[in-house]
N, C-alpha and C positions, 0 to 999 in steps of 0.2 A: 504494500500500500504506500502510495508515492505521495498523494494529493487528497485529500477529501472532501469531494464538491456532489450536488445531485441536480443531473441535466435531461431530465424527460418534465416537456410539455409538450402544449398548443396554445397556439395564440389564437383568439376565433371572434375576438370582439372586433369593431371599427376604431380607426384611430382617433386618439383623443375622447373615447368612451372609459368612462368611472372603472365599468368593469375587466376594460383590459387594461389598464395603469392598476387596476388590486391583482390581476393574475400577473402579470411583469414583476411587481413588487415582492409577491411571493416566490415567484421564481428566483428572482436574485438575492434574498435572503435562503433558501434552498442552495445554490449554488453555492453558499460556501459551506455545505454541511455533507454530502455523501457522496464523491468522485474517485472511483481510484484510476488515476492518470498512470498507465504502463510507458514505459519508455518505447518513443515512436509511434505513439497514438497521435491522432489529428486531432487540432483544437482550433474553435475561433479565438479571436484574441483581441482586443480592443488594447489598442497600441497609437501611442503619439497621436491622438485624435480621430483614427482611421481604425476599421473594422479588419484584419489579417487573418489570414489563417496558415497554418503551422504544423511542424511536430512537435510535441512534447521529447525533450532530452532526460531531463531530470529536475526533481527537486531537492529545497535547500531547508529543510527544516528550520534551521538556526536562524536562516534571514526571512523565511517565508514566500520565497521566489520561485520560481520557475522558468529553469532554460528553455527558450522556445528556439527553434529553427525556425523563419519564415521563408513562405513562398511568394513571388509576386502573380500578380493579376494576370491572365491572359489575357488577349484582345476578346476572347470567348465567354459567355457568361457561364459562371461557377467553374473556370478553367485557367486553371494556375502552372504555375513552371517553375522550376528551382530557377535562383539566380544565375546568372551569366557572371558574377564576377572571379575573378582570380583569388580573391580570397573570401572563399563562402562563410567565410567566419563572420565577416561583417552584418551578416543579413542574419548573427545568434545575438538575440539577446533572453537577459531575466525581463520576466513581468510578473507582477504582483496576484495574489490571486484572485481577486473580483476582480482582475484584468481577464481572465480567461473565460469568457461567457459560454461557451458551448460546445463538444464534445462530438467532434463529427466521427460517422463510416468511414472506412478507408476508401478511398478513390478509386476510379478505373484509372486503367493507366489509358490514355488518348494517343492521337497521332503527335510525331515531331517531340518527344518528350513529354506530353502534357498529363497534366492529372486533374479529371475531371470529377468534381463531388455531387453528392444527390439535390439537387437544386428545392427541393423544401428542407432540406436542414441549412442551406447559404439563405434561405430566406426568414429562417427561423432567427437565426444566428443575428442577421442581419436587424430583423426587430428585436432581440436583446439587446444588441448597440445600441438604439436608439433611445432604448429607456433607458440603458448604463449611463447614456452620453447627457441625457437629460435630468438623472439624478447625481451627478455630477457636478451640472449646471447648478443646480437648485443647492448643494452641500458647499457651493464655493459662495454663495450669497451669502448662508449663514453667518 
């Protein structure tokens, strides 16, 4: 057991509806209670303002962090590519743990390198961002 978070929902209400801001709300308190993250599991990642997705490398107990690998965007939607750089180290970093919203299937692997994920969990993921991004917003007012 690497991590401890819990990432099964549905989002089903419309946006800006009462009742999907209290199922978000519960979800992201959830998420940081029952995850076991294995090393080289895929995750979403809400990083430097943008929504990422990743492998999980390991975690840090001591600091509370977690190494992520990220991948970039494809031109394709939910269709990502490892980095092109010379040193893929760049594109590792830790993130904190209600940095990690969501907990994807492993991918197909696609044409040209690419790894293509199941497009209702990039959509799922994608609406955690938003309410991470927006409670967020509202805890730096405070």
């Amino acid at each position: 057991m690497l991590l401890s978070k819990s990432l099964n929902f549905s989002l089903v209400a419309e946006e800006n509806d009462p009742e999907r801001e209290e199922v978000a709300s519960s979800l992201q308190q959830d998420l940081n209670r029952n995850l076991d993250l294995q090393e080289d599991e895929w995750v979403a990642v809400a990083f430097n303002t943008k929504l990422f997705v990743g492998q999980f490398q390991e975690y840090s107990s001591v600091d509370k962090l977690s190494k992520i690998h990220f991948l970039e965007r494809s031109t394709l939607p939910n269709t990502f590519v490892w980095p092109e750089l010379s040193d893929k180290e760049a594109d590792i970093s830790w993130v904190e743990d209600d940095e990690i919203l969501y907990r994807l299937t492993y991918p197909v692997e696609g044409k040209r390198s690419t790894l293509v994920f199941d497009m209702d969990e990039i959509d799922q993921a994608n609406e955690l961002y938003k309410h991470w991004k927006k409670e967020k917003k509202q805890n730096k007012r405070r």
